[in-house]
N, C-alpha and C positions, 0 to 999 in steps of 0.2 A: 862563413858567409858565402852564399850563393853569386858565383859572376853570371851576368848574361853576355853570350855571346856577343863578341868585339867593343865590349866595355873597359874602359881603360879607367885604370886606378889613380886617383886624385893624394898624392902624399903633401901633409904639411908640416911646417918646422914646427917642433916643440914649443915654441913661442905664440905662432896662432892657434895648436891644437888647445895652449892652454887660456886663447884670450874665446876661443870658440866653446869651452867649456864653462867659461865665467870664473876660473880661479887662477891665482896666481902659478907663473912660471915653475918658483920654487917645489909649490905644490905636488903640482906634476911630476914635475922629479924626482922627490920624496916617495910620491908614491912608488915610481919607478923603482927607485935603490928598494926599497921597503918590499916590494912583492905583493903590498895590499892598500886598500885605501881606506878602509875602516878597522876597527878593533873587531866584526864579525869576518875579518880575512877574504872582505870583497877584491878581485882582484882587480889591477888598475891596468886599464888599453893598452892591448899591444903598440908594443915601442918598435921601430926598427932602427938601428946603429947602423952606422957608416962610420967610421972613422973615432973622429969626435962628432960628427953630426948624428941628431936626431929626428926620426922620422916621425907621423904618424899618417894611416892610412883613413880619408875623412869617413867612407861607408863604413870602417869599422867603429871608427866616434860616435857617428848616428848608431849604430845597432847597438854601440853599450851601452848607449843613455836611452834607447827605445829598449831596453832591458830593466831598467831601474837601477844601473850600477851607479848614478851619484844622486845624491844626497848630501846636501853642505851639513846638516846636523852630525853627521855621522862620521865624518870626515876627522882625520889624524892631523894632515898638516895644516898651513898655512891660507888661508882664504882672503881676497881682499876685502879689504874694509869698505867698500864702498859698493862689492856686489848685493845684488836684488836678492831677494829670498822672496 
């Protein structure tokens, strides 16, 4: 992804990255350990590790989902029950 100049990068805790995606935390995760988010080996947004802390970068969240990389049909783990389709 493209920076423009003196743009500064927006990182959110794996908590919001997953309540700003609409699926559960666990999910997220899953995908993470997993390498993929579907059975077609879509790959799941870059993570960035700190410690025990995890990151996610939010332009890169917009660009995979302005990619088509989720779809809750497709999806391996855990989704909540109570998100919108």
């Amino acid at each position: 992804m493209a920076e423009e100049k003196g743009q500064t990068r927006k990182y959110i805790s794996e908590k919001e990255a997953a309540e700003y995606l609409g699926i559960a935390e666990r999910t997220l995760r899953s995908w993470r350990s997993n390498g993929r988010v579907d059975n077609k080996g879509t790959p799941p947004p870059r993570a960035y590790v700190r410690g025990k802390h995890v990151y996610y970068e939010h332009g890169e969240l917009e660009e995979w989902i302005r990619c088509g990389a989720v779809n809750a049909d497709d999806t391996d783990g855990y989704t909540r029950r109570n998100s919108k389709r």
